[in-house]
N, C-alpha and C positions, 0 to 999 in steps of 0.2 A: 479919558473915558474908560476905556480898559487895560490895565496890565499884569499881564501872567508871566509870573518869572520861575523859572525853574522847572517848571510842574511836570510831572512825572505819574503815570499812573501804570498800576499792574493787576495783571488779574493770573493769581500763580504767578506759575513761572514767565510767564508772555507778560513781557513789556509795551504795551499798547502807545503810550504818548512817554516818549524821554527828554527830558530838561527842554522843554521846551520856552521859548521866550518871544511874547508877542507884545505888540505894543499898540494902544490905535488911541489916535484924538477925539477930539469931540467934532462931530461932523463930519467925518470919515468914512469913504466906501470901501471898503476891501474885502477882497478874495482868499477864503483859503482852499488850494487847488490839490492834488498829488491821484496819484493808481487808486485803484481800489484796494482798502484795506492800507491805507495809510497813516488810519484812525482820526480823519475830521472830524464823523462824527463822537468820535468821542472826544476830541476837545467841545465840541456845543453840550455835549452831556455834562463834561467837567463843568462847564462856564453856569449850565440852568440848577446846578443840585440833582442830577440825578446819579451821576456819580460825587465819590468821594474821591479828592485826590492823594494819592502815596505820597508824595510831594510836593511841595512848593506851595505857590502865595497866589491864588487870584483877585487881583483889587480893582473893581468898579466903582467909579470916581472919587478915587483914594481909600474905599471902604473893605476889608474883606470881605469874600464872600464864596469863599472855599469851606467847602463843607454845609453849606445853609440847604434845607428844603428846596424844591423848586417853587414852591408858593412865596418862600420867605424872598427869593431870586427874585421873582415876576412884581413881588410886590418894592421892589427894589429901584425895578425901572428897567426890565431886559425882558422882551418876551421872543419868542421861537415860532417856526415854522418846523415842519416835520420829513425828510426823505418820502416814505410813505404817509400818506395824507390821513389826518388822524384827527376828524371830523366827528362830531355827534351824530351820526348818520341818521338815526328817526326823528331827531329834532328838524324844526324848520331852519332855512339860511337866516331867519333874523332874529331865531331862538340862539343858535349858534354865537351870533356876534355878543348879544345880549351876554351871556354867560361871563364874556370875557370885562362887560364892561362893569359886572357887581361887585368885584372887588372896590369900585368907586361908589358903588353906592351910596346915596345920601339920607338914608335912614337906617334903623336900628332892627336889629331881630324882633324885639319885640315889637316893632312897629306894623310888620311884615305878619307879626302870628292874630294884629289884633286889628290887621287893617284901618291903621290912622291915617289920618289925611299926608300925613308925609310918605306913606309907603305907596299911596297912588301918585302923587306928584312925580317921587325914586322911578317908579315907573314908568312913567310918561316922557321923563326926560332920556331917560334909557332907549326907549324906544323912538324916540329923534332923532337920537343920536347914532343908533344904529342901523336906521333907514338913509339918514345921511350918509353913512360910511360906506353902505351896500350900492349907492348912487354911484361912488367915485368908480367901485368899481365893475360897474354897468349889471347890477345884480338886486335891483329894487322892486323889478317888478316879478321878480320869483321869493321875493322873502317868506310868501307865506309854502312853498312846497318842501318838500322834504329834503336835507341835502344831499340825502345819497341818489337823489333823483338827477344830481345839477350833471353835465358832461364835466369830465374829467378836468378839460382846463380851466371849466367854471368850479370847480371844485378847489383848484388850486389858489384862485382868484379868492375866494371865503377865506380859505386858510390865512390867508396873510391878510384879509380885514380882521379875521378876528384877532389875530396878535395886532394889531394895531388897536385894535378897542381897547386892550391891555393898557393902553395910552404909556408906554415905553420910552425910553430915552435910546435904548440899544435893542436894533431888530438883528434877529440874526434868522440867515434863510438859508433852509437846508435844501440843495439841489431846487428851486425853483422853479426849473425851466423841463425837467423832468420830464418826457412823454409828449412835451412840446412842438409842434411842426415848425419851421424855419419861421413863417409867418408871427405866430404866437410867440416866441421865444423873440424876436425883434418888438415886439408891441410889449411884452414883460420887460425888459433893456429900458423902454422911456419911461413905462410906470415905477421901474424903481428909482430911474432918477430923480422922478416926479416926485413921489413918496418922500425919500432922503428930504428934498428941498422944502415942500407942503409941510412937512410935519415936525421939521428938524430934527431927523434923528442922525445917531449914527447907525454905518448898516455891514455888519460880516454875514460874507455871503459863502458858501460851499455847491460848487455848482463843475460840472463836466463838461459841460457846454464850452467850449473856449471862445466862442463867437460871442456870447452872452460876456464871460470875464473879462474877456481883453476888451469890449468895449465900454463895460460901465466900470470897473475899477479902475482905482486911483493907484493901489499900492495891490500886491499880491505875495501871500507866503506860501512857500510851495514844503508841502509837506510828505516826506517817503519814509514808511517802518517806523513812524511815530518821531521824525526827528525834522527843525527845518530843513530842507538843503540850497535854499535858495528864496529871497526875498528883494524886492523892486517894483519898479512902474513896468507895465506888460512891456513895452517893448525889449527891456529888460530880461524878462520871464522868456518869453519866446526866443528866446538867441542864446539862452545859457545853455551851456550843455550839459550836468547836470541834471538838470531838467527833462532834456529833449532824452536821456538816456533812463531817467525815470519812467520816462512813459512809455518810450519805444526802444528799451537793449541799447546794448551798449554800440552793436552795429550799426547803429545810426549817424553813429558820432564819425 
């Protein structure tokens, strides 16, 4: 589904991501974990087109796709979640999903300037479509309010319909679980495994939460100063040291 070999990115003289090499299958949940400023998100940047990589090759499902726009990414089959939640805040939650779902659109620009019976049909199915998706995630009966109006973990819950509207092969979710109380961050843990299974995708995930990674991933790369140091099944991850000295000095060890 994805692999990145080598890839290396710089800004000046700060080397942000070095030779890095990830590998993930199709139908795959994995974590990528490390401190802050170990630059995750910037491999999700590398992977969507919003950066450009110094190096190396990233191939989704055998394709490049290093260096492309992120339009040209998403229309590829990869859609994203955000650290900070990066919503159309005056639109409605079912304007929001909508947006995501036009790149499928089933009619023509010009259909849309001249109002033909296809660009209402486009419509219509749009909007099923993305009342249905706002059901799964218990947000149907607010689609018509504003989203900057929703509570924050309703807010989180949009964000990742609407990269699911994207209708993607590869979600990748940036901190998740973010601002989460113990409760919400266990009920996000089954919706993603839920999601994964419902939708078939695959799912890399960047998340802080060790309670949330160590229980839904499969495999976990553990990333410090832009380089792996450590990759495995959590129980794995949890007992490396390495790891445990990444996060917490070396006195730990």
């Amino acid at each position: 589904m994805l692999k990145i070999e080598s890839l290396s990115k710089s800004f000046g003289g700060l080397k942000a991501v070095s030779n890095l090499n990830i590998d993930i299958k199709d139908g795959e949940l994995i974590g990528l974990i490390g401190p802050n400023g170990a630059g995750k998100t910037t491999v999700f940047n590398l992977i969507t087109g919003v950066y450009e990589p110094t190096e190396g090759e990233i191939l989704f499902r055998e394709r490049k796709i290093g260096g492309l726009k992120p339009y040209q990414v998403t229309h590829r089959g990869i859609a994203r979640t955000f650290q900070n939640i990066r919503l159309f805040a005056d639109l409605t939650v079912i304007d929001n999903v909508k947006i995501a779902y036009h790149q499928h659109a089933k009619y023509s620009s010009l259909g849309a300037i001249l109002r033909l019976p296809s660009y209402f049909k486009g419509e219509a199915e749009m909007e099923n479509k993305a009342l249905e998706l706002l059901k799964v995630f218990h947000l149907e009966g607010k689609a018509k309010e504003a989203a900057k109006n929703l509570p924050y973990g309703e807010q989180r819950r949009l964000e990742i319909a609407r990269a699911l509207a994207a209708e993607p092969k590869l979600l990748l979710l940036d901190e998740p679980a973010a601002g989460m109380n113990p409760q919400e961050t266990h009920e996000l843990m089954e919706l993603i495994r839920w999601i994964r299974d419902t939708f078939k995708l695959t799912i890399l995930l960047i998340e802080h939460d060790m309670s949330l990674v160590m229980g839904v991933c499969e495999r976990i790369y553990v990333l410090d100063y832009g380089t792996i140091i450590a990759q495995g099944g959590p129980d794995e991850i949890k007992s490396n040291p390495k790891v445990i000295e990444a996060y917490l000095g070396e006195e730990a060890i």
